[in-house]
PDB file of N, CA, C and O in Angstrom:
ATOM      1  N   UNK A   1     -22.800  38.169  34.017  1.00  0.00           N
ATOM      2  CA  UNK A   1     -21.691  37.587  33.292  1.00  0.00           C
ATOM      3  C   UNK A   1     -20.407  37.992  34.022  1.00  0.00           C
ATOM      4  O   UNK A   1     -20.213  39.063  34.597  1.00  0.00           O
ATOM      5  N   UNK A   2     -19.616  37.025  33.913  1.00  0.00           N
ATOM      6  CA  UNK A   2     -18.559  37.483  34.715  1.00  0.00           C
ATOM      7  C   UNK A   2     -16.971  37.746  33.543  1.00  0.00           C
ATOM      8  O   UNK A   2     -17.008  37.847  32.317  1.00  0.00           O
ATOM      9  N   UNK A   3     -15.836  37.793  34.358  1.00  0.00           N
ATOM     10  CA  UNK A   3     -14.758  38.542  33.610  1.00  0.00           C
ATOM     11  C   UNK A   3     -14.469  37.476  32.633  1.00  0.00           C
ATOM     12  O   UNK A   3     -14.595  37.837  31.462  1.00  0.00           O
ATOM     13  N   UNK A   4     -14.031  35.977  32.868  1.00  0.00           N
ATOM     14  CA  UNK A   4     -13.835  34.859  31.969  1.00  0.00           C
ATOM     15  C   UNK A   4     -15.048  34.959  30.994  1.00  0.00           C
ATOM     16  O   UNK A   4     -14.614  35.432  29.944  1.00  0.00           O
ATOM     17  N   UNK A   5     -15.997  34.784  30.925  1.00  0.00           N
ATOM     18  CA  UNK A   5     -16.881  34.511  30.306  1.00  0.00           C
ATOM     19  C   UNK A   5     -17.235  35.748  29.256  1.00  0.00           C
ATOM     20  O   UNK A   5     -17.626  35.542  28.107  1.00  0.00           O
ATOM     21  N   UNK A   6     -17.047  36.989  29.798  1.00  0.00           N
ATOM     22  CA  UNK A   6     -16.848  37.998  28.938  1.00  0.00           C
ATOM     23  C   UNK A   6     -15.631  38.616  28.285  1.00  0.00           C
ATOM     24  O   UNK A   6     -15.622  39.806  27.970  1.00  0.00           O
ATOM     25  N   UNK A   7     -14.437  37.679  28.049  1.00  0.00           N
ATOM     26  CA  UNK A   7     -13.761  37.860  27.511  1.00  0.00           C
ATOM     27  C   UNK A   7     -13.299  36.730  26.435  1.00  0.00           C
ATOM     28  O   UNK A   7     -12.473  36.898  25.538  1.00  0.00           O
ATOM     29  N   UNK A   8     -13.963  35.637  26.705  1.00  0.00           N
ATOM     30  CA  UNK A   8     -14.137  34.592  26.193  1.00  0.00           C
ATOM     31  C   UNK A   8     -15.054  35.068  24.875  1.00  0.00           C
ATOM     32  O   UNK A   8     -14.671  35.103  23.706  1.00  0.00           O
ATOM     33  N   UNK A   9     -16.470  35.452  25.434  1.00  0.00           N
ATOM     34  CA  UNK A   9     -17.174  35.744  24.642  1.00  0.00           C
ATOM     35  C   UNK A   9     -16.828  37.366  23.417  1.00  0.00           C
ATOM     36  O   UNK A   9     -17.299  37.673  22.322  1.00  0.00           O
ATOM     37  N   UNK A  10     -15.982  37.916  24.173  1.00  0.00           N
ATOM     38  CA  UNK A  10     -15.401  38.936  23.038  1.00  0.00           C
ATOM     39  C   UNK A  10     -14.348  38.615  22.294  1.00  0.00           C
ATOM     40  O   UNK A  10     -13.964  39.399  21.426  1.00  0.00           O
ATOM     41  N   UNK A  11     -13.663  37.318  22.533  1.00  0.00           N
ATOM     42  CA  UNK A  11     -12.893  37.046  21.720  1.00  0.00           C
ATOM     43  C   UNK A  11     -13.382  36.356  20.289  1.00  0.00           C
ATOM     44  O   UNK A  11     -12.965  36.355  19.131  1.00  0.00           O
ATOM     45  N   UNK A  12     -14.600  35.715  21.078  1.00  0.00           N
ATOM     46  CA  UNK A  12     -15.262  34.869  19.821  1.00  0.00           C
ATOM     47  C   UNK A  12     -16.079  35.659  19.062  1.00  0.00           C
ATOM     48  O   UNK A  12     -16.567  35.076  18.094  1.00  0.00           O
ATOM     49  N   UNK A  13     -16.393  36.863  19.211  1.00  0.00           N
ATOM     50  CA  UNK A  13     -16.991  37.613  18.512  1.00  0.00           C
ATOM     51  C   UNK A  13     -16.074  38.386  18.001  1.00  0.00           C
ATOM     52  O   UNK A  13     -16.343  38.534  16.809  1.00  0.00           O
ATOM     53  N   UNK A  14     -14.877  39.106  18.366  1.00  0.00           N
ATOM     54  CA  UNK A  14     -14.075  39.316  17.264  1.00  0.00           C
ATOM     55  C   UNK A  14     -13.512  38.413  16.265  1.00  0.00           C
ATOM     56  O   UNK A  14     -13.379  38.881  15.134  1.00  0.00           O
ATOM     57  N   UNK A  15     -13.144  37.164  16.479  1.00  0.00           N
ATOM     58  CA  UNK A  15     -12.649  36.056  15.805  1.00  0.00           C
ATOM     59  C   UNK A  15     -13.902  36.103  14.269  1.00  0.00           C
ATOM     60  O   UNK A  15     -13.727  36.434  13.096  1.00  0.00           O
ATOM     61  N   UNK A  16     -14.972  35.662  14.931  1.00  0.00           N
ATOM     62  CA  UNK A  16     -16.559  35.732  14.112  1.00  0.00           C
ATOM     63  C   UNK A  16     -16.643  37.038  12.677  1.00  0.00           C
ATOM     64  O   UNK A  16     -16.807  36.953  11.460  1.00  0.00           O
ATOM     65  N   UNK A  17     -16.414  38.260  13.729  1.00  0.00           N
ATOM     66  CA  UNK A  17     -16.600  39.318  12.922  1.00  0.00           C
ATOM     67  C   UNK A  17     -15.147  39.201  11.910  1.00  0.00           C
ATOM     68  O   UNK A  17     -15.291  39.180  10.688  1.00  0.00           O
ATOM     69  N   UNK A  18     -13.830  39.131  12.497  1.00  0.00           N
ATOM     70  CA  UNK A  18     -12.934  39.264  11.127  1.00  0.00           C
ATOM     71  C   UNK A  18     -13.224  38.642  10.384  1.00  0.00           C
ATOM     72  O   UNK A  18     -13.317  39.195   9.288  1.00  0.00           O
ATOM     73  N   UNK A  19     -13.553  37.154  10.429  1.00  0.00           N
ATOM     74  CA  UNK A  19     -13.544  36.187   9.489  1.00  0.00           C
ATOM     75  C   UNK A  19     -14.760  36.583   8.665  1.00  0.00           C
ATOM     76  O   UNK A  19     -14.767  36.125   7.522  1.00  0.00           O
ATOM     77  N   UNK A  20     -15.715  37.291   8.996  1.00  0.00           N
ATOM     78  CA  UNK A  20     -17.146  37.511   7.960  1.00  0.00           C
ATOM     79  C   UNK A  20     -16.119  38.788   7.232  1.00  0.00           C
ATOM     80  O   UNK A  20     -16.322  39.012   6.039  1.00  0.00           O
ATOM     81  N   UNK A  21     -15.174  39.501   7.858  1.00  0.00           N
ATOM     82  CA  UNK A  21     -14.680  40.912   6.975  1.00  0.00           C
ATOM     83  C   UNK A  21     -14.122  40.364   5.996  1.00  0.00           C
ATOM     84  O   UNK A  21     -14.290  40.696   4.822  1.00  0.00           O
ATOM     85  N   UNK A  22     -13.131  39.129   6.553  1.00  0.00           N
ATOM     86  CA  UNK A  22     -11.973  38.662   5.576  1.00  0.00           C
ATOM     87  C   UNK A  22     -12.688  37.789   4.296  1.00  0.00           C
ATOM     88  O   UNK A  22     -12.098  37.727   3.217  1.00  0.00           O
ATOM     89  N   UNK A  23     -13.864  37.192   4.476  1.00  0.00           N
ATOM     90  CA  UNK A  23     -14.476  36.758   3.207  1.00  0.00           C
ATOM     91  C   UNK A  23     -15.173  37.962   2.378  1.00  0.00           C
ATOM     92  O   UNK A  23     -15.186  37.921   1.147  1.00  0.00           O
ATOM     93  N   UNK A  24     -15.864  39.247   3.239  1.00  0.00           N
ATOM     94  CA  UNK A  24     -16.612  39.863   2.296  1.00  0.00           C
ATOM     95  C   UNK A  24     -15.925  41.380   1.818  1.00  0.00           C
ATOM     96  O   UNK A  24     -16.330  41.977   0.821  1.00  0.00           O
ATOM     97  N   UNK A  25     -15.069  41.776   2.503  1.00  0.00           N
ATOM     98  CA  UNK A  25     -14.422  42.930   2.495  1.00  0.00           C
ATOM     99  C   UNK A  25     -13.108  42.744   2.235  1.00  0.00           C
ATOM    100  O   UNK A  25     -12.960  42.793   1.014  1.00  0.00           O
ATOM    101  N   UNK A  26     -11.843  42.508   2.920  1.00  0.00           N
ATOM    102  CA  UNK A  26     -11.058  42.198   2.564  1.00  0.00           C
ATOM    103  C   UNK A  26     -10.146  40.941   3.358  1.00  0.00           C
ATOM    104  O   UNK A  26     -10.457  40.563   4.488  1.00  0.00           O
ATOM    105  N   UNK A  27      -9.024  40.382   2.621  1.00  0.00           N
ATOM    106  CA  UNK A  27      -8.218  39.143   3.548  1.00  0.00           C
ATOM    107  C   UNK A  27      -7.509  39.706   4.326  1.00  0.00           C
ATOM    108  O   UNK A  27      -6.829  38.965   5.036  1.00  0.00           O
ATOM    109  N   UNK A  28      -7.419  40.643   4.450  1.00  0.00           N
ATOM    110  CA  UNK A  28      -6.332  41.354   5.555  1.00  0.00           C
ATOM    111  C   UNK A  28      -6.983  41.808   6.610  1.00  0.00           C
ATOM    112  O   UNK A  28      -6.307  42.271   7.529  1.00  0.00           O
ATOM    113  N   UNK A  29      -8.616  41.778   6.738  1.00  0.00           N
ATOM    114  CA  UNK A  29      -9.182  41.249   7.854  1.00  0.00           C
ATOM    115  C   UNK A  29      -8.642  39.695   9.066  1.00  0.00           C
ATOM    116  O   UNK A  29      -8.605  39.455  10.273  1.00  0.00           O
ATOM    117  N   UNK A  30      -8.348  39.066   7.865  1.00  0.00           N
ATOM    118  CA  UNK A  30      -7.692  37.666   8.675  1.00  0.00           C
ATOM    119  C   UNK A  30      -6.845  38.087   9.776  1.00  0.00           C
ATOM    120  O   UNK A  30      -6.820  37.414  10.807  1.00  0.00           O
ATOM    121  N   UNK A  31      -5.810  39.650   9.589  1.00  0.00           N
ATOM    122  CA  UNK A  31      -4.348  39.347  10.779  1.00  0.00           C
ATOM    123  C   UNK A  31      -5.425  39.922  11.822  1.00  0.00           C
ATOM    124  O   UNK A  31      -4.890  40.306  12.862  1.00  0.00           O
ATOM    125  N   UNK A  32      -6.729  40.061  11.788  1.00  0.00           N
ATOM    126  CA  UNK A  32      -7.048  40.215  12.903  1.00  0.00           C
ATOM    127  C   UNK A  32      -7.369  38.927  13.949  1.00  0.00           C
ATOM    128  O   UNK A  32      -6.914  38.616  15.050  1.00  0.00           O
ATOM    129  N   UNK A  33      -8.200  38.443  13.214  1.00  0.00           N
ATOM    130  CA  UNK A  33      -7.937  36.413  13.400  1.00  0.00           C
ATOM    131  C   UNK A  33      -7.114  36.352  14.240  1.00  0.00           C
ATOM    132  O   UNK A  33      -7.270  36.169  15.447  1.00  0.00           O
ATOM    133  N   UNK A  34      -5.643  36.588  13.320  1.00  0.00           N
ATOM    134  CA  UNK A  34      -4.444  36.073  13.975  1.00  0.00           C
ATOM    135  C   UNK A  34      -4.235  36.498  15.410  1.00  0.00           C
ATOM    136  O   UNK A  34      -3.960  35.726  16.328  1.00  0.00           O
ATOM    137  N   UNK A  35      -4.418  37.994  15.522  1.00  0.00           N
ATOM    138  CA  UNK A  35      -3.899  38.582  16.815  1.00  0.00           C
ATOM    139  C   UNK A  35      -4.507  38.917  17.860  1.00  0.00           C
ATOM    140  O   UNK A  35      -4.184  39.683  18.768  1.00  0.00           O
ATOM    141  N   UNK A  36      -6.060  37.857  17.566  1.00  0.00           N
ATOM    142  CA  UNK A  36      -7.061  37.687  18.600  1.00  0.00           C
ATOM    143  C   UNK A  36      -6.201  35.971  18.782  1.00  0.00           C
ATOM    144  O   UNK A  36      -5.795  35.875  19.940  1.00  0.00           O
ATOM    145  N   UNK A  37      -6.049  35.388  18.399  1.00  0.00           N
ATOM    146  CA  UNK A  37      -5.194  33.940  18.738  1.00  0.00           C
ATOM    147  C   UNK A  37      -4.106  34.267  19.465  1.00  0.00           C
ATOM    148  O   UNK A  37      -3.997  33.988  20.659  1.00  0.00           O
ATOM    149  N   UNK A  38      -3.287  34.844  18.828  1.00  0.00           N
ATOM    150  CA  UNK A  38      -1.959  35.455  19.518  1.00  0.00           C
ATOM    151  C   UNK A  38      -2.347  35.937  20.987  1.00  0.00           C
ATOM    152  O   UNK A  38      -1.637  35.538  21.909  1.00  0.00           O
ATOM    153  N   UNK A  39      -3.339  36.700  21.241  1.00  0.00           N
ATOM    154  CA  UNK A  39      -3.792  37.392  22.362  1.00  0.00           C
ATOM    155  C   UNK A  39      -3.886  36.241  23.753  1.00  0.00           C
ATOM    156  O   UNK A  39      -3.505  36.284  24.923  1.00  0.00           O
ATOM    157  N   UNK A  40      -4.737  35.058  22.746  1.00  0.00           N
ATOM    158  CA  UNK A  40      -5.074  33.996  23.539  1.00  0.00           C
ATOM    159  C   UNK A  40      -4.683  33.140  24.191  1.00  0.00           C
ATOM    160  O   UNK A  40      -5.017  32.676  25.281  1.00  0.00           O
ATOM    161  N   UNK A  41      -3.447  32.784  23.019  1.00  0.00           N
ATOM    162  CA  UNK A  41      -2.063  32.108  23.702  1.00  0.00           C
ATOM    163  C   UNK A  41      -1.530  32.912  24.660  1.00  0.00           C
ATOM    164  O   UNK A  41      -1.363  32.607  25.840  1.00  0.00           O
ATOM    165  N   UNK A  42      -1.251  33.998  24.107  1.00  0.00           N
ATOM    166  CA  UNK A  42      -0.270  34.619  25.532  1.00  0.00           C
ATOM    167  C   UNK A  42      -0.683  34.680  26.554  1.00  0.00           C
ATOM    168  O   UNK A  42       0.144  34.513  27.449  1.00  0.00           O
ATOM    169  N   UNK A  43      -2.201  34.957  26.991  1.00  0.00           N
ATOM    170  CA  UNK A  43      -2.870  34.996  28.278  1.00  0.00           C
ATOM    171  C   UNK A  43      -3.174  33.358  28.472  1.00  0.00           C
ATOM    172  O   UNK A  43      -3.819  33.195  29.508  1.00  0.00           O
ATOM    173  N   UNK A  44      -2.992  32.532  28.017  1.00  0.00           N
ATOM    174  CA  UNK A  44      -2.809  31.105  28.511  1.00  0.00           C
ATOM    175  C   UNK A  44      -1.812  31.082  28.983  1.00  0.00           C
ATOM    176  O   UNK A  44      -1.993  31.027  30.200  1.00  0.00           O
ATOM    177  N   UNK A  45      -0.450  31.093  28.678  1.00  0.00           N
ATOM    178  CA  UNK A  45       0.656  30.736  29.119  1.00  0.00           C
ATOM    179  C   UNK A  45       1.429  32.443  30.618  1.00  0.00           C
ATOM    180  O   UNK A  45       2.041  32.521  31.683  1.00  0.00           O
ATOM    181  N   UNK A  46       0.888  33.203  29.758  1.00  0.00           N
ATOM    182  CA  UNK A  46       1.221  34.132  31.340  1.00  0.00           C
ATOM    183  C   UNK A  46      -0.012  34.560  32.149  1.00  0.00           C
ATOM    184  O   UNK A  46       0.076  35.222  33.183  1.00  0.00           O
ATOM    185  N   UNK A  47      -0.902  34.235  31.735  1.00  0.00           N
ATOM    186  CA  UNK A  47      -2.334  34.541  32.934  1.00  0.00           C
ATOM    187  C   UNK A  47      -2.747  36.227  32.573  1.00  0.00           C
ATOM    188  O   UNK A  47      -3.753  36.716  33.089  1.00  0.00           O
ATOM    189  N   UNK A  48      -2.017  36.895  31.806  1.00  0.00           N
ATOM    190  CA  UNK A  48      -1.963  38.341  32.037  1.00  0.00           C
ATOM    191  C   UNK A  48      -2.785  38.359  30.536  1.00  0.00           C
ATOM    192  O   UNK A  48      -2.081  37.929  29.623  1.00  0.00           O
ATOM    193  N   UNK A  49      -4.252  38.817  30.107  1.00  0.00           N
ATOM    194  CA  UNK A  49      -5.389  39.370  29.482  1.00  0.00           C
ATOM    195  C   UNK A  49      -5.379  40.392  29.241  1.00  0.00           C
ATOM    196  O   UNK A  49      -6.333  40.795  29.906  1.00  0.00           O
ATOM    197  N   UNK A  50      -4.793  41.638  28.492  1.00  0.00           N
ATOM    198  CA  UNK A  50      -5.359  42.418  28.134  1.00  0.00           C
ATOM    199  C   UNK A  50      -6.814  43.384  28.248  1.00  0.00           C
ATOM    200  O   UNK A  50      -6.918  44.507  28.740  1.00  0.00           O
ATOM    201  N   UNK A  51      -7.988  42.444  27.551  1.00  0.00           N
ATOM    202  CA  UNK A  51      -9.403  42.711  27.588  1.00  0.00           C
ATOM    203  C   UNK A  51      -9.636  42.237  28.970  1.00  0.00           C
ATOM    204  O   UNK A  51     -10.157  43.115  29.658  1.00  0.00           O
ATOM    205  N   UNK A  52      -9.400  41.042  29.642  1.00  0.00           N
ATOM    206  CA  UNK A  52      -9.819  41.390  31.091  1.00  0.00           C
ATOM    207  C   UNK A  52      -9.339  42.662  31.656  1.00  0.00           C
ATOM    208  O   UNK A  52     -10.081  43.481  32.199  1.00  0.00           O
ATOM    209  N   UNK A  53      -8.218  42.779  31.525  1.00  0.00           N
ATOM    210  CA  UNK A  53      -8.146  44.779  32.507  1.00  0.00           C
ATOM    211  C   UNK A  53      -8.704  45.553  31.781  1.00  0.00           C
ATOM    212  O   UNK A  53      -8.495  46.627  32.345  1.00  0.00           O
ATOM    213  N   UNK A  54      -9.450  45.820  30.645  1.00  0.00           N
ATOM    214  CA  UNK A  54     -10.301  46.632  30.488  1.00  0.00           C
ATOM    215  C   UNK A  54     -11.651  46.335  31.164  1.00  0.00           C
ATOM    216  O   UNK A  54     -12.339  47.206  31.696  1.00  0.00           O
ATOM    217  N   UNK A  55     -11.991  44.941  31.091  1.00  0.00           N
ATOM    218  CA  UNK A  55     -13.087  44.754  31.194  1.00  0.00           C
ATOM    219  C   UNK A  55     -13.353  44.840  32.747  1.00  0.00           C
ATOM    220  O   UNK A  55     -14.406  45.371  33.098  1.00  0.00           O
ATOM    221  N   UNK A  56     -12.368  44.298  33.832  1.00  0.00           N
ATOM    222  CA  UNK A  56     -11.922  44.750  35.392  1.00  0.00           C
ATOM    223  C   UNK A  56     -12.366  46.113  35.602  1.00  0.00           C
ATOM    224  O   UNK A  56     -13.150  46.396  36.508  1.00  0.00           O
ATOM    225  N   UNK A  57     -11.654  47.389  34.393  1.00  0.00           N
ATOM    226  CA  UNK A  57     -11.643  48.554  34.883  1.00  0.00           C
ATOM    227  C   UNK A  57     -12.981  48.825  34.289  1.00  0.00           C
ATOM    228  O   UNK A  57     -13.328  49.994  34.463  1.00  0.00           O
ATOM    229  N   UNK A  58     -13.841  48.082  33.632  1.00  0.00           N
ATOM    230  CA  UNK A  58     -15.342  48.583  33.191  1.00  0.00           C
ATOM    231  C   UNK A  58     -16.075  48.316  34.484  1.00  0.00           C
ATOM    232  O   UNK A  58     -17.026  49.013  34.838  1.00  0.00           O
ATOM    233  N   UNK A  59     -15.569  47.189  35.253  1.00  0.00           N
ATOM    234  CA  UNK A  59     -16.361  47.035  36.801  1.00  0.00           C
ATOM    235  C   UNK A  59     -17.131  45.713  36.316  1.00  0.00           C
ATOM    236  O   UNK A  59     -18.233  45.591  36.850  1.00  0.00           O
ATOM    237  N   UNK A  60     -16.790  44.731  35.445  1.00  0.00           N
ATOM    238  CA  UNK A  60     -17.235  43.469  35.731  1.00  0.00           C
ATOM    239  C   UNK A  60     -16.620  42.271  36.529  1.00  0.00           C
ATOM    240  O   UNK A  60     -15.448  41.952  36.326  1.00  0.00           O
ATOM    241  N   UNK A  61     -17.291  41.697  37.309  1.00  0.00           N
ATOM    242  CA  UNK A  61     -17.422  41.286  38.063  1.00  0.00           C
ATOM    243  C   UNK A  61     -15.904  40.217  37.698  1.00  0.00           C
ATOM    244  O   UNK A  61     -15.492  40.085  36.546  1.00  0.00           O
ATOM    245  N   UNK A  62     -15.158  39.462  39.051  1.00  0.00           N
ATOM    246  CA  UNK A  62     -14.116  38.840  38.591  1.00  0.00           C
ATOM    247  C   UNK A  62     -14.487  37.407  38.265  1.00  0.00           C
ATOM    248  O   UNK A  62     -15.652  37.116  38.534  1.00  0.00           O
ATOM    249  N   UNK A  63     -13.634  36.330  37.671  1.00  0.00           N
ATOM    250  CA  UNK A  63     -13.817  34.767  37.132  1.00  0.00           C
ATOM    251  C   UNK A  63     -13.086  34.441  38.206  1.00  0.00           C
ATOM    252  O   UNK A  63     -12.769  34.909  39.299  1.00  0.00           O
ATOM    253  N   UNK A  64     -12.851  33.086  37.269  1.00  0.00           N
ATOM    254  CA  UNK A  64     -11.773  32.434  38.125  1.00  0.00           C
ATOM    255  C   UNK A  64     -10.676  32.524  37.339  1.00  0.00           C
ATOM    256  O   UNK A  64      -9.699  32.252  38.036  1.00  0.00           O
ATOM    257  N   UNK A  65     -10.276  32.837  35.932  1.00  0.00           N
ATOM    258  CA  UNK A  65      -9.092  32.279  35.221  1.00  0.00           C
ATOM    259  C   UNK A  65      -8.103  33.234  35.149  1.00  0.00           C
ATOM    260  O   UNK A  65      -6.901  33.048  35.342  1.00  0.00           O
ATOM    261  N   UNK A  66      -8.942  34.792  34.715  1.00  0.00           N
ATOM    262  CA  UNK A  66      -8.077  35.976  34.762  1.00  0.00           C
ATOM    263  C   UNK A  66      -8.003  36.621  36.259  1.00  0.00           C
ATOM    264  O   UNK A  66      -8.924  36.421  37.050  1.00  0.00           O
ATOM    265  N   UNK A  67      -7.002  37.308  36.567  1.00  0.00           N
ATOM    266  CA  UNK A  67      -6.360  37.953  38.212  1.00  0.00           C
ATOM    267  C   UNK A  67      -6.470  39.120  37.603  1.00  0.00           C
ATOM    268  O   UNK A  67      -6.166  40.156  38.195  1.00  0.00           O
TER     269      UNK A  67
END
């Protein structure tokens, strides 16, 4: 798996997991929702990922989308 694809895929699994918190635990699970979106936009519009430089400094392999 490479860096796009594994950050792709951790986003959708955090997205996944708040939304099961925010129905069974509490709604304030949701601003997590939010600031996995927020995260998403911003690394669309400046290229700069967060979870890719962790995931870079874990030693997975590079994509094409994140630098």
């Amino acid at each position: 798996m490479n860096l796009d694809r594994s950050v792709l895929t951790f986003a959708g699994t955090m997205v996944l997991v708040s939304v099961a918190l925010g129905h069974f635990v509490s709604p304030w699970w949701l601003l997590l929702t939010a600031w996995v979106g927020i995260m998403l936009f911003q690394s669309g519009i400046t290229g700069f990922c967060p979870m890719a430089f962790v995931f870079k400094i874990l030693g997975i392999k590079p994509g094409n989308a994140f630098k």
